[in-house]
N, C-alpha and C positions, 0 to 999 in steps of 0.2 A: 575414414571420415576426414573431411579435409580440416585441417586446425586452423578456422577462419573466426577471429568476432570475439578472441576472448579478451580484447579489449584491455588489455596491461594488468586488469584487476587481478590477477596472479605473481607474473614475473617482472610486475613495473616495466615493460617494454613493451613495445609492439611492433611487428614488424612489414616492411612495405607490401605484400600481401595481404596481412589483417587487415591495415588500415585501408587499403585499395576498395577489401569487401565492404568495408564500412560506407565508402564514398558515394556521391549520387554520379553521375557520368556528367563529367567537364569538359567534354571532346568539341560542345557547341557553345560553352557558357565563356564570354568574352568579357574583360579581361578573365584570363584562365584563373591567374594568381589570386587576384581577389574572389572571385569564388572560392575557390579551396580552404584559405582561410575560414569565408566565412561558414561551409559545412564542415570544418575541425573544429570552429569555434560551437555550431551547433551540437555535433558530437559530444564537444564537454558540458555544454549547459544540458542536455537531454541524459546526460550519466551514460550514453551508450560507450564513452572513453573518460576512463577515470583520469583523477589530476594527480599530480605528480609520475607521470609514466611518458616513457622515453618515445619521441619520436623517430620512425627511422632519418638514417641520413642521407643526406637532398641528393645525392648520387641514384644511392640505390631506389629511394621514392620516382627518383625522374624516371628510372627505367623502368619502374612497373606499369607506372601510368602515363609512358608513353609522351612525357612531355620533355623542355627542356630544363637544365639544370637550374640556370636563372628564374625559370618559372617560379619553383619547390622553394627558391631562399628567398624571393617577394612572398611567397606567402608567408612564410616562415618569417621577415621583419617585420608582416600585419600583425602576425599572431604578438608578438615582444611588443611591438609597439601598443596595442591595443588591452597588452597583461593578460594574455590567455598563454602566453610560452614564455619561456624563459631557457638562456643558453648557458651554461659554463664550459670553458674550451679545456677541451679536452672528453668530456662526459656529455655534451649531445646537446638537443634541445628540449625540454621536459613541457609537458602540458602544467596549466595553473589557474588563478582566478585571477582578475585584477585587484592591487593593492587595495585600492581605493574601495573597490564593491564592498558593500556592507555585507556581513557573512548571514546571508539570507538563509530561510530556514529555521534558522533559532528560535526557540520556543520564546516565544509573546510573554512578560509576565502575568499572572493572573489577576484578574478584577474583579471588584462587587457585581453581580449582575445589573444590569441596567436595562434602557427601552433600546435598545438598540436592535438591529436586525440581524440575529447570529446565524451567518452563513459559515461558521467553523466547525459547529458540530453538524455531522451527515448522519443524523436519527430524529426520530418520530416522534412526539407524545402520544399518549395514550387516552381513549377515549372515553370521557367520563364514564358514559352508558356502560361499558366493558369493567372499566374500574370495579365500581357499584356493582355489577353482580359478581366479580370475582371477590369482593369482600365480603357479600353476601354469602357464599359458600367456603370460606377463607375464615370468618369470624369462632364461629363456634366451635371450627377445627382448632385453632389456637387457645380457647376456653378451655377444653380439654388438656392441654400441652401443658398448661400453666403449671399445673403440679409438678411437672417433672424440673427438671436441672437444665433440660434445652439446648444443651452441646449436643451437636451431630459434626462430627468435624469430616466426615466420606458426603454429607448432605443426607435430608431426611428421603427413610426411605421409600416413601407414596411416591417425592419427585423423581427420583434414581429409576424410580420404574418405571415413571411416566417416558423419562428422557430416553433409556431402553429399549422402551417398547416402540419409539417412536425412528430409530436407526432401525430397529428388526424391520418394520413398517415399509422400510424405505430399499431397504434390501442387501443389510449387512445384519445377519441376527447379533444380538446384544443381549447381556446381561446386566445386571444393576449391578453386581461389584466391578464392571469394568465401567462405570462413570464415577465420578467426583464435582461434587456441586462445589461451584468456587464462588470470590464474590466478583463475578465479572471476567469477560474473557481475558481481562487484562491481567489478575492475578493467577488465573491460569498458567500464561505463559511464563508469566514471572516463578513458577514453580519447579514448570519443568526448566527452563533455564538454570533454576538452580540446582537441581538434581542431577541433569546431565551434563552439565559444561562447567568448565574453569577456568579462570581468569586466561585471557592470553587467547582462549581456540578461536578458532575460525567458524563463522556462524553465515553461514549461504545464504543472501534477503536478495528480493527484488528490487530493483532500480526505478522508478519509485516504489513505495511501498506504505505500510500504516506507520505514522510517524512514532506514534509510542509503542510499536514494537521496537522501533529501534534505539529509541529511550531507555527500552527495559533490558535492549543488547548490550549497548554501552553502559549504562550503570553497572551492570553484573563483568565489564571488565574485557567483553568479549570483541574481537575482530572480524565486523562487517565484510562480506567477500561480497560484490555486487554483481547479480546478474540484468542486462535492460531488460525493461517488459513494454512492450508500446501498444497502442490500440489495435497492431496487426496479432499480439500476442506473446507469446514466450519463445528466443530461437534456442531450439533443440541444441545444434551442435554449440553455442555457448555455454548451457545448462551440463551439458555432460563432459566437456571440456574444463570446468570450473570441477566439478566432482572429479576429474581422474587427477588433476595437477596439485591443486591446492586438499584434498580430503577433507571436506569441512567435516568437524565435530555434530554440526546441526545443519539443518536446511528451516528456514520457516516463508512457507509459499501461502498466497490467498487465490487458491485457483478457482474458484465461485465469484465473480462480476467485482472480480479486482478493485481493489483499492487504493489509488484514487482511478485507476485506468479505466473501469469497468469488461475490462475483457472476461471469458469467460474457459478456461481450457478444455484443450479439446482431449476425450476420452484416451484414443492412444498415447499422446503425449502424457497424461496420468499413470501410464502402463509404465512407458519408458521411465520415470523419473522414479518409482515406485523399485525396478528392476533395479536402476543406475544405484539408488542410496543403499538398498541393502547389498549392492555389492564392495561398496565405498564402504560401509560402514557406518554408512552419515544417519542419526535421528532422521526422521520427519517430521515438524509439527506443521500442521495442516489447519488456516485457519478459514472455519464454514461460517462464522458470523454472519456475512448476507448470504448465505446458499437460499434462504427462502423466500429471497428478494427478487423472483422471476416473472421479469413484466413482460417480454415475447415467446421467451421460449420457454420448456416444462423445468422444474426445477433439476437441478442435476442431483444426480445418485450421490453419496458419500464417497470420498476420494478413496478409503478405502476397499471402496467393494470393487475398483479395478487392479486389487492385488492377486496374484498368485500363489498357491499355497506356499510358506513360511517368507513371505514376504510382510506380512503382517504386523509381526511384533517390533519392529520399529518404529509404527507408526503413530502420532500422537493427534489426537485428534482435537481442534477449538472448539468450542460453539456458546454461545451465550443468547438472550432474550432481550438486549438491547436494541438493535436493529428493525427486529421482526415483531416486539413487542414496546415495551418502554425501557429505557438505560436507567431511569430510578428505579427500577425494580434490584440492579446491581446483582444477576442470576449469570453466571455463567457455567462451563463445565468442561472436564474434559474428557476424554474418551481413549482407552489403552487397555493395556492386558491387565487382570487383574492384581500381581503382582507389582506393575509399577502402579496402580492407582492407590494402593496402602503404602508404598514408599512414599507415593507424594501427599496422601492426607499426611503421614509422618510431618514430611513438613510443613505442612499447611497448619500444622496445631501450632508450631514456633511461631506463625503470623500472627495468627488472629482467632483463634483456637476451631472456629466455627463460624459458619454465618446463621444470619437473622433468620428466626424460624418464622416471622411473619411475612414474609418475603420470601421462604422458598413454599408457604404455602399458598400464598398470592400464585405464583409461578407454577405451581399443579395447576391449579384451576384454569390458568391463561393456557399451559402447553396441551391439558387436555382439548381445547378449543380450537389450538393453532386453524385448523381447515376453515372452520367461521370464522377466525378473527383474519386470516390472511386474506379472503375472499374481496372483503370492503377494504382490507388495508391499500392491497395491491393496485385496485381501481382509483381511489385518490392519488397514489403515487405516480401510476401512470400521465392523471391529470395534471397534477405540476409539473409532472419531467416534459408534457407536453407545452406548458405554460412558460415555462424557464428558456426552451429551446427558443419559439415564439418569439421571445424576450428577447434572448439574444441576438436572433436575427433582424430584429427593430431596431435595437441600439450600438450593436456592433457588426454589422454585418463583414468588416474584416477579420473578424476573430473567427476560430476554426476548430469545430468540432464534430466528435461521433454520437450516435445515440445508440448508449451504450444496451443488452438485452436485459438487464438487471442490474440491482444497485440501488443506491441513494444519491449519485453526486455525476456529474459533468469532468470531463478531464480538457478544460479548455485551452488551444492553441493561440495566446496574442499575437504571435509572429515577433516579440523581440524580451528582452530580458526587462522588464518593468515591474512583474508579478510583485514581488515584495515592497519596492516603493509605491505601488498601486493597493496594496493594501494598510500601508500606512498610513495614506493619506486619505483615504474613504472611509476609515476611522473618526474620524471628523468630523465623516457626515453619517454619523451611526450606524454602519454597517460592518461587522467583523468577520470576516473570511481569511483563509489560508491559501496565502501564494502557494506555488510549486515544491519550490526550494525547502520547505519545511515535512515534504515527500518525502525529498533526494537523501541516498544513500551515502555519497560525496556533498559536502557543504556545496552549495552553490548553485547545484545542477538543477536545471527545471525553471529556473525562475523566467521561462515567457509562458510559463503554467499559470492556470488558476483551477483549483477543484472548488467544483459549486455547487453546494447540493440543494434537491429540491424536492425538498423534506416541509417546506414552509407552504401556507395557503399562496395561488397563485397569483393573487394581488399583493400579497409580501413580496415575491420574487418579483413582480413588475417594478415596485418600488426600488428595491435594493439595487434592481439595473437600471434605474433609470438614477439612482444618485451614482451608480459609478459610471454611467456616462457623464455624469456633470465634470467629475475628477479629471475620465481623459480628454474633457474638452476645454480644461484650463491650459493656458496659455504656458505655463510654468513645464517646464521638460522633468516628466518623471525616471530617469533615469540619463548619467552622462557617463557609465565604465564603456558605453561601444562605439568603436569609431564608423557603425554602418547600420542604419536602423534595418537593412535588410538581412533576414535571418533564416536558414536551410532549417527546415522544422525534419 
């Protein structure tokens, strides 16, 4: 396999073949030098080239791609001058941000709710009618419960089966002591996080990826290895090149209509990556939270039921009822051998001993329904995702996007690094959305991203783009770190 694309996030280096494969062809693009720049500088805001990682030298770069020597060191003073490189002599030229860029990505601090238009969360509410008969069947269960003490710390067991039976369904048979009701995907991961990893390992994520999984990386101490993921999808020989060099400790993938990307993987590549870890050694955790968010195509199978036999027990499964139902319900779960599902109730009682037994009996009622409730879910979501797109083609027809087959959210291309001062500023006009950069596995990267979901009625989403068109149509320059608003997506 040719070792192309692993992008320095290993050995901090990279070398004039890597970066070659990385390039778009400069052979017509005039001036050469400024080009090149500005698809290195692409490279790093898109996380396909991490920062801090050595560029080759302008010698041996000239002769791969065939240019002249002068060429490689103009681009190479774009890049310095513009704070995307930086040089110590003797030690090379290193990729970087500019000083000045605000370190985009950073989590917003938190606020009172307000009337504003939340384009930051990518989920649903729930509908009254639904509500009211799951409470209606949901009430009396809990009348009954009241006598007892109410601690289920594995989760109660009517929902364990429900969740169960509904993987058997799907075409991986399950049992109920291989699930654990968490309260939400998110303390899911935080669990297994904590049982398999220590401070220091190396933790495999996609380049972008769910920002609070990488929240719950780094608080636990752990060392992000980033693989890119782009709307074309996952490349294989980076995926397995990253597993054979660096061994990560964990991998944690969302191969079901990605997140913010929307891609969806494709079934042999679940084989290979499935074969790759348990030869590494590496966990899997595998997160399905939208798996059952499929607006073109059929839902996809469980990631693990394209394992092979004892490929199996590394692998850890997501899934919660946020997404696909309501995120105030706080239902998630996870899915392993039954052995590690009692190590990890173990520690799930040091959290929080148990969750709300009103809410995982809410959550029977809703999961027994799933096929009716996804039925009307799906057909409205399609409806916004078609209103949003619409949208965007009215008020930005520069901007650049896929429609992705599943999902909640938009992975949109503005063509230049403004994402995070464009959501700064559109805050003002009540609308709260997440630039790129708050994706990105590296600070920085992504910000000519915006993920925008459209999850909201389609005249909310009219609104909300018709006030960030007001924002890019002030006068006032939202972003000054690049010296070229033209930018290699």
């Amino acid at each position: 396999m040719p070792d192309t694309a692993m992008a320095g996030s290993a050995g901090r280096s990279i070398s004039p073949g890597q970066l070659a494969a990385l390039l778009p062809d400069l052979s017509t693009s005039k001036p050469a030098y400024r080009h090149l720049a500005q698809a290195i500088r692409a490279l790093v805001l898109e996380g396909r080239l991490a920062l801090h990682v050595r560029l080759p030298a302008e010698r041996e770069l000239a002769s791969v791609l065939a240019v002249s020597r002068p060429t490689i060191k103009a681009a190479y003073d774009l890049l310095r001058e513009s704070g995307y490189a930086r040089s110590r002599r003797g030690s090379g030229t290193w990729t970087m941000l500019p000083d000045g860029k605000r370190p985009a990505g950073a989590r917003q601090p938190l606020t009172p709710e307000d009337e504003s238009i939340d384009l930051a969360a990518a989920a649903l509410g729930l509908p009254e009618s639904i509500l009211t008969e799951a409470l209606s069947y949901s009430g009396p269960l809990l009348a009954q419960r009241a006598s007892t003490p109410g601690y289920h710390p594995f989760g109660l067991a009517g929902l364990r089966s429900a969740i169960a039976d509904r993987y058997t369904r799907r075409g991986v048979p399950t049992l109920p002591d291989q699930i654990l009701v968490t309260s939400g995907a998110q303390q899911g991961l935080a669990l297994a996080l904590g049982l398999l990893t220590s401070p220091g390992d190396r933790v495999m994520v996609e380049n972008p990826t769910y920002p609070n999984a990488l929240d719950a990386i780094r608080h636990a101490r752990l060392r992000p290895t980033p693989v890119p993921v782009t709307e074309a999808g996952w490349d294989e020989e980076i995926m397995q090149a990253t597993l054979r060099q660096t061994l990560p400790r964990l991998a944690y993938l969302i191969p079901d209509f990605h997140n913010p990307v929307g891609c969806l993987m494709p079934d042999e590549q679940r084989s290979e990556i499935l074969r790759a870890t348990s030869r590494t050694g590496t966990w899997l955790i595998i997160d399905e939270t939208l798996t059952d968010i499929a607006l073109d195509v059929p839902a996809p199978a469980p990631f693990i039921s394209h394992a092979a036999a004892g490929e199996r027990d590394h692998v850890i499964t997501v899934g919660s009822m946020s997404k696909s139902h309501w995120g105030g319900l706080r239902i998630g779960w996870l899915r392993a051998t039954p052995r590690l599902i009692t190590k990890l109730a173990g520690l799930r009682v040091s959290m929080d001993m148990a969750g709300s037994v009103m809410d995982q009996l809410l959550a029977t009622s809703l999961i027994l329904r799933t096929g009716e409730v996804l039925q009307t879910r799906l057909a409205q979501v399609r409806t916004q995702r078609t209103a949003l797109l619409h949208a965007i083609a009215r008020y930005f027809p520069q901007w650049r996007t896929h429609t992705p087959p599943g999902g909640l959210s938009l992975w949109v291309d503005l063509g230049q690094p403004i994402a995070s001062a464009l959501a700064d500023r559109v805050r003002a006009k009540g609308v709260r959305i997440e630039g790129g950069a708050r994706f990105g596995a590296d600070p920085g990267t992504h910000d000519h991203r915006l993920r925008i979901p459209y999850t909201l009625p389609p005249e909310t989403l009219e609104e909300a783009m018709r006030r960030l068109a007001s924002v890019v149509a002030d006068d006032s320059p939202l972003s000054s770190t690049v010296d070229s608003p033209q930018w290699v997506a």
